[in-house]
N, C-alpha and C positions, 0 to 999 in steps of 0.2 A: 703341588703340580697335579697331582693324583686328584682333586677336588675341581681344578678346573677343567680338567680333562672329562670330568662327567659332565659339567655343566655343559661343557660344547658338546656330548653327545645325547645328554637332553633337551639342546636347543636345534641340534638339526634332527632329532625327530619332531620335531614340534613343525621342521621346514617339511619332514615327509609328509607330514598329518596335512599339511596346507596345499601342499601341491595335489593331493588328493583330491581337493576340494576345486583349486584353479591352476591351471595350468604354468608352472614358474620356471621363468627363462632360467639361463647361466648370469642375466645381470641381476635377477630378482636373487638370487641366491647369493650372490655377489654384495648384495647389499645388507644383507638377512645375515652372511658371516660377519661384515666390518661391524655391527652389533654389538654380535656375541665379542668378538675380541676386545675390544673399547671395553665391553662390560667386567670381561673377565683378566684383561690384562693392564687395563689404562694405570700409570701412575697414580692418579687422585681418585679417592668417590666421584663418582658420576651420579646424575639426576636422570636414570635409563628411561624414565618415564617420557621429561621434559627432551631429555635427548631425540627418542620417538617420535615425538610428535615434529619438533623441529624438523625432522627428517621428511616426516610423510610430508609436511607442508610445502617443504622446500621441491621433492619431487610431485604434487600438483599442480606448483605455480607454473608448473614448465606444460603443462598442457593445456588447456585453456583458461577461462577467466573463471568459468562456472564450477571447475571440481575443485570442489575444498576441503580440508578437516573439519569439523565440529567436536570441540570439546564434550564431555560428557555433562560438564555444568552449560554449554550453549542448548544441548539436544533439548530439555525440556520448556527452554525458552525459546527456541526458534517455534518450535510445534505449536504452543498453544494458539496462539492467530490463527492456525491452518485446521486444528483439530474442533475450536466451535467451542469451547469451554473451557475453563481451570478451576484453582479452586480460591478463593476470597472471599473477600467482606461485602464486594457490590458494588463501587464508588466509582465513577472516573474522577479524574482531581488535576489540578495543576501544581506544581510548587512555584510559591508567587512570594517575593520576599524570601527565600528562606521558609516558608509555610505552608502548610497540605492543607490547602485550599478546595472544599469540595463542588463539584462543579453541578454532579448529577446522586444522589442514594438511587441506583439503577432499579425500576419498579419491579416489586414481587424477592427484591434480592435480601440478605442479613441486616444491611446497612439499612435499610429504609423500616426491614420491621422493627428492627430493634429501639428506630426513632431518629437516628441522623438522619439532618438537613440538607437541603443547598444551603450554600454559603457557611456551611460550620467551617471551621479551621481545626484539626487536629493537631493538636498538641502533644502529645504525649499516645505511646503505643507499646503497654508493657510498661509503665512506668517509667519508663525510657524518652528522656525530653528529644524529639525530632524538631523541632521549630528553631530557627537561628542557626542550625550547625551549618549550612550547606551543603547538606543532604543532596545526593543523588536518586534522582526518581525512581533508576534502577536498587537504590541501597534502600529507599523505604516499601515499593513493594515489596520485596523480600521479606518484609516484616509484618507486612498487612496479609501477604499470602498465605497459606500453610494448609496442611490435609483436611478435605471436607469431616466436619463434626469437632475439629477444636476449636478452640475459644481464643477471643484477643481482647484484652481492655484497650480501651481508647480515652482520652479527658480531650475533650472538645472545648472551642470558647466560639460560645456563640452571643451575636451581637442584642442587642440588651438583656443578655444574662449576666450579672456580676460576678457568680461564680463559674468556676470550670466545673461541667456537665461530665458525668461516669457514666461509660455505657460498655458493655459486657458484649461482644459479636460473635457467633455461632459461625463459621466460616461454612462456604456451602460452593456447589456450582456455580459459576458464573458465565453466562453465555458470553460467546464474541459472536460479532454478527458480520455477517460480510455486504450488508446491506447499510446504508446509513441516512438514506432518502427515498422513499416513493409517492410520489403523489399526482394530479391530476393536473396538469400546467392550463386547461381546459377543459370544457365539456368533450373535446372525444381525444386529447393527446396526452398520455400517461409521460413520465420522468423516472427513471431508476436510476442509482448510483451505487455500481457497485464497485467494493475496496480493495476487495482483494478476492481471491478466488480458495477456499477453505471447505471441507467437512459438510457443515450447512448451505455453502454457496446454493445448491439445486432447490432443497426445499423452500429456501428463504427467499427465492428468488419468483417458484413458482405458487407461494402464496402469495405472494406481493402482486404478479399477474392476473391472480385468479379475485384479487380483490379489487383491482383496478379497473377488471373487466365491469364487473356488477357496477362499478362507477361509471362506466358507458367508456369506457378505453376502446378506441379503435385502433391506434397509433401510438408507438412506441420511442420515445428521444430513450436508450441506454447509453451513460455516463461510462466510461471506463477512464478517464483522463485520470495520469495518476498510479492505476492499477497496475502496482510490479507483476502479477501474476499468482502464483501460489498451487494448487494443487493440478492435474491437466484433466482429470475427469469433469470437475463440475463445467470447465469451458467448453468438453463435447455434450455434456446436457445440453446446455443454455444453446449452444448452435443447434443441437436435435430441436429444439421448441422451435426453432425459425426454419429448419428445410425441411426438404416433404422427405417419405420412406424413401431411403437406397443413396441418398445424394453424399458423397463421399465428404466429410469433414476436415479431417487431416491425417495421415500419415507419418509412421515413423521406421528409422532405419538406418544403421549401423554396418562398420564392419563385420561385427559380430553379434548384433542383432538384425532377426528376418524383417523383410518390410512386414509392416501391422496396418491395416486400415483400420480406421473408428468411421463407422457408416451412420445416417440419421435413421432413426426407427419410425414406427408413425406415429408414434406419442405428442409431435409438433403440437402445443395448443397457440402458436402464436403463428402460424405458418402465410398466412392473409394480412392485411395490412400493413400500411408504412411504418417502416424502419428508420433510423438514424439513430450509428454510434457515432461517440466523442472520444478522442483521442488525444493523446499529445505526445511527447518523449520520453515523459513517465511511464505509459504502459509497456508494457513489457509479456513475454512468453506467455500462459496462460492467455492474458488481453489478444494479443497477437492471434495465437490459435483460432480465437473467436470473430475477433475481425476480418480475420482473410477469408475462411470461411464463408463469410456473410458478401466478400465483396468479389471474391471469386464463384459467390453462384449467383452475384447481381441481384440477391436479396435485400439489400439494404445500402445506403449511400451512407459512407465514411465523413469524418467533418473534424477535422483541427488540423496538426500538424504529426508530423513524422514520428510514427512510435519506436520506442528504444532499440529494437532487432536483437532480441536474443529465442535463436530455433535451434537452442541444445537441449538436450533431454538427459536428466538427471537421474540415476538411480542412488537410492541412498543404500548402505551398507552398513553396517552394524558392525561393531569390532567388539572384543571380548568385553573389556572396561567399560562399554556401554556408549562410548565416544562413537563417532560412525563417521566417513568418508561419502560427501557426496559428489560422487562420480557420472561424467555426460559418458554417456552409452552409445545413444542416437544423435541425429537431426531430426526434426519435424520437418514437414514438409505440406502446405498448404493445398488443398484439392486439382488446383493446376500444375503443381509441382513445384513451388515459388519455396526457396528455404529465405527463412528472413533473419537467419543470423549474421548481421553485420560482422566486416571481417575484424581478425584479430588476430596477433603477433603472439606464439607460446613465448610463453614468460614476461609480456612489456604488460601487465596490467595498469600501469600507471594513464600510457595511453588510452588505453581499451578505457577507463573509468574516466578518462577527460573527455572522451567522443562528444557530449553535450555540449561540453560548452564550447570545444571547437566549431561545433555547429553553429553556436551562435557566433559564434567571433568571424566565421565566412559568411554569416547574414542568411543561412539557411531558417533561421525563426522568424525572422521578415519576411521573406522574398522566397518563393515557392520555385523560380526562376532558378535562385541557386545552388539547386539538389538536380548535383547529374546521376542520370544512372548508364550503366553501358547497352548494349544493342542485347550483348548477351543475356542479361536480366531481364529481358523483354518475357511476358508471356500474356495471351489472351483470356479474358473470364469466359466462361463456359456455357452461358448465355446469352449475350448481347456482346461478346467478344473483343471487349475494351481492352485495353492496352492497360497491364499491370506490370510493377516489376517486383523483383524476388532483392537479394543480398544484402539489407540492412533496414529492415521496419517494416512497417503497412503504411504506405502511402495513401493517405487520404483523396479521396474523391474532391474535397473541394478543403484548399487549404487557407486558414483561416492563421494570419501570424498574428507575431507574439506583441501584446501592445505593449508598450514602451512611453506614451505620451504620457503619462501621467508620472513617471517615474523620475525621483530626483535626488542628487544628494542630500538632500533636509530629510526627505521623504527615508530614506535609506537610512539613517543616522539614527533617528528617531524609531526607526522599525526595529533595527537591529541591538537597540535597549532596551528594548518592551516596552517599551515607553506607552505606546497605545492598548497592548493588553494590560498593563497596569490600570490607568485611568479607566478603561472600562470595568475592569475587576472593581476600582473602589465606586464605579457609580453603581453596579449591582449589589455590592456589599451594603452600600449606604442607603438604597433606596427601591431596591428588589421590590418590596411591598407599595410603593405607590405607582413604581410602574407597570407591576399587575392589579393595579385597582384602574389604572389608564386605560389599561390595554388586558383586558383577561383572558384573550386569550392569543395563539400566533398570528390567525387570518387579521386580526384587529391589530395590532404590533405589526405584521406586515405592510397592510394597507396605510396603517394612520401615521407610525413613529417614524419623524425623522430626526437627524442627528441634531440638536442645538449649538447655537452658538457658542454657551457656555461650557461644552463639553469640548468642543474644538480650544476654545482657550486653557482649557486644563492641561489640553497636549501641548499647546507651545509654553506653559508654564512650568511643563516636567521636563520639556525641551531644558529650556534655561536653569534649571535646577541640575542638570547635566552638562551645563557647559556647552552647550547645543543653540549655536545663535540661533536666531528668528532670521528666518527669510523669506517675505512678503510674496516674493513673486513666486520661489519655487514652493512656500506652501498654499498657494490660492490654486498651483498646477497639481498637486498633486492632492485637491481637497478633496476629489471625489473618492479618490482611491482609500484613504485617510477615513473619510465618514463611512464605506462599504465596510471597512475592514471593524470599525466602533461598531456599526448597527451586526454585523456577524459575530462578533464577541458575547455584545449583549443578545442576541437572538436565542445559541446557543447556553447562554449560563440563567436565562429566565425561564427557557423553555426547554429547548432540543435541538440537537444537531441537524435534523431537517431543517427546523427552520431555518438555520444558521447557512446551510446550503440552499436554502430557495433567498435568499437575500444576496448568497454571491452570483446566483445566476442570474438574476438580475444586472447584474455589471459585467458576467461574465461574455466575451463578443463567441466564444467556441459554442456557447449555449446557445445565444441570440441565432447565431448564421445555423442550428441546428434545427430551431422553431422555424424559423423562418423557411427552411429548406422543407419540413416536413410540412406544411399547414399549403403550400404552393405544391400543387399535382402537376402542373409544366416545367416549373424547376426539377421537383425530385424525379419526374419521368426523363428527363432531359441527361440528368444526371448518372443515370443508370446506363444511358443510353451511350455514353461516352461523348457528349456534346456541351459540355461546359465550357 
């Protein structure tokens, strides 16, 4: 008795120590004791750790969607995306078959100096066979990752080599990039695509500007479609480069945090010429920031559909164990005052995480028509005075729905077996080298390759290898979508992920109605103007 009588009086100094630190109700203490007692008096061993955590989660779920726990083994895997670097071999890869399939040796990275290919297959990592188990992507990184400056063997089998290839990898930095396309859609109209919002976001952003410019860029189409978001600074850069000094960005603000304004400075190098972002119900917070921004100071016309609506602001925290709590603090709040976090029910995340495809199943991904907003969400933009609304996304300036004609259930069957990245996979495998002797380079491969007949038959042959009837009429409707999605496979695993993005926007309609709106000075002026 004498033993756990100390325990509980070094477990509520541990409550003094904390309350010191933040201020702890009679329920925070209330819960801080049922704990200690469970720990110190439960009938069975307990898992105080596992207990713990259950607990904090259980009490997040109850306040919005966005504060959650993060494991101590999540923390360094949520971050790297956002931090700009880890540490590796170099490689992006697929597992295809069962098989680490490599798709790029990233240039200047271990993997390429040390000599791996495209298209090698790694076989073995540590003498450790990985091919055939059904290995999880997640369980073989792991194995490829490790502290800049150690070493990983790999045995490679590459295609006409008879033997498995030994190769010794120095493990090093590895950038992430938060850019994954720019280029020149034209003599004066640039394309960026940016992923996510991270670390590098701002400089990678504003070299990608500064080069496009020296390419005669006057006009800018930025991609966000997609972009969940990610850190909140790089997205008041990126809006500082498009508004002049003083023009207010976005705001944030709490019960117990003060309002904060992020103002634009004069650093704008992009502050002149036409604008258009792309959007869709993928972007998200970060993306969001940016967009409103831009469309509440009538700097740029918006173009897709309805972005996701999340305007909570997140502080992370740190716990002892190194696990951290990420906790909403704030709202954000757009330059006119528009908060764009769509509503939500403490504790129904089930709904909160359906919200999309509700949206589609009332036909708001078609029909622009059927997205109400109230009176009350009304506010005007700050210079041509258009009518925007606040409570759930950035509503795009001109809404571009979801296509659907091409989509079938053949089409679907076959997608959702890989069926089509396979058969691209083996015609890259098989014939990589004559189709860069075709095509040496992407401009050439863009302009000249189109999908063959013979590769369309290989898909309804894997089709049928699956138990996957042929059907004539729904795969002739859904060929084009079928041959975009072959020529971006291959774009991607002969060249580069640019390519493989300037190949979907070619089919893409969110890009199309985004050129088209930008290269027209009556529409895009019209547009701004509130007269669409």
């Amino acid at each position: 008795m004498k033993r756990v009588f100390l325990s509980a009086l070094c477990f509520f100094a541990i409550i003094l120590t904390t309350s010191a630190q933040f201020k702890m109700s009679e329920g925070s203490k209330k819960v801080a004791t049922t704990m200690a007692i469970i720990e110190n008096l439960y009938v069975d061993d307990v898992n105080d750790q596992k207990l713990s955590e259950d607990a904090i989660k259980s009490l997040l779920e109850k306040l919005d969607p966005h504060s959650v726990y993060i494991s101590t083994d999540e923390v360094r895997e949520m971050n790297e995306p956002l931090e700009g670097n880890f540490d590796g071999i170099g490689i992006s890869f697929n597992m295809m078959t069962d098989t680490l399939y490599v798709i790029e040796a990233l240039p200047g990275g271990p993997s390429e100096k040390a000599g791996i290919l495209a298209g090698d297959k790694i076989l073995y990592v540590n003498d450790t066979l990985i091919a055939g188990l059904k290995r999880s992507n997640k369980d073989v990184m792991s194995r490829l990752k490790g502290p800049k400056g150690t070493k990983v063997e790999v045995k490679v089998l590459r295609r006409g080599v008879p033997d498995l290839l030994k190769f010794t990898i120095t493990r090093a930095k590895i950038p992430v990039y938060s850019i994954d396309a720019a280029y020149m859609v034209d003599n004066l109209t640039a394309y960026i695509r940016i992923i996510r919002f991270g670390a590098t976001t701002t400089k990678e952003f504003q070299d990608a500007l500064a080069r496009l410019k020296k390419e005669g860029m006057k006009n800018l189409i930025l991609d966000l479609e997609g972009n969940g978001g990610g850190y909140m600074g790089p997205a008041i850069d990126l809006a500082d480069e498009f508004l002049s000094k003083g023009k207010l960005v976005v705001y944030t603000e709490g019960l117990r945090q003060k309002r904060r304004d992020e103002v634009a400075t004069e650093k704008g190098s992009f502050e002149e010429g036409k604008l258009v972002i792309m959007i869709n119900e993928g972007s998200a917070s970060a993306s969001e920031i940016l967009s409103g921004a831009i469309q509440d100071w009538d700097r740029g016309v918006i173009v897709g559909r309805r972005s996701f609506g999340k305007g909570l602001v997140q502080r992370q925290i740190p716990l002892p164990d190194e696990s951290m709590i990420r906790l909403t603090v704030a709202r954000y709040y757009t330059p006119t005052g528009r908060s764009i976090q769509k509503p939500y029910t403490s504790g129904d995340l089930s709904s909160y995480n359906m919200d999309v495809i509700e949206r589609y199943n009332k036909g708001e991904m078609m029909h622009a028509d059927s997205i109400h907003f109230p009176d009350s969400l009304k506010y005007t933009t700050l210079v041509n005075h258009r009518t925007v609304y606040g409570g759930g996304g950035i509503m795009p300036d001109y809404f571009v729905p979801l296509d659907t004609t091409d989509y079938t259930t053949y089409f679907r069957d076959i997608a959702t077996r890989g069926l089509i990245y396979k058969v691209a996979y083996a015609e890259v495998d098989n014939h990589r080298k004559e189709i860069l002797e075709k095509y040496p380079n992407k401009e050439v491969f863009l302009k000249n390759y189109s999908i063959p007949q013979s590769l369309l038959d290989k898909v309804i042959a894997a089709g049928e290898q699956e138990k996957i009837t042929y059907k004539e009429e729904e795969f002739n409707k859904s060929a084009d979508l079928i041959k975009m999605q072959l020529k971006m496979l291959l774009a991607r695993d002969v060249y580069d992920m640019e390519t493989s993005i300037r190949v979907y926007n070619d089919y893409s309609n969110i890009f199309k109605k985004a050129y088209e709106i930008i290269r027209d000075d009556n529409v895009y002026n019209s547009l701004l103007k509130g007269k669409n």
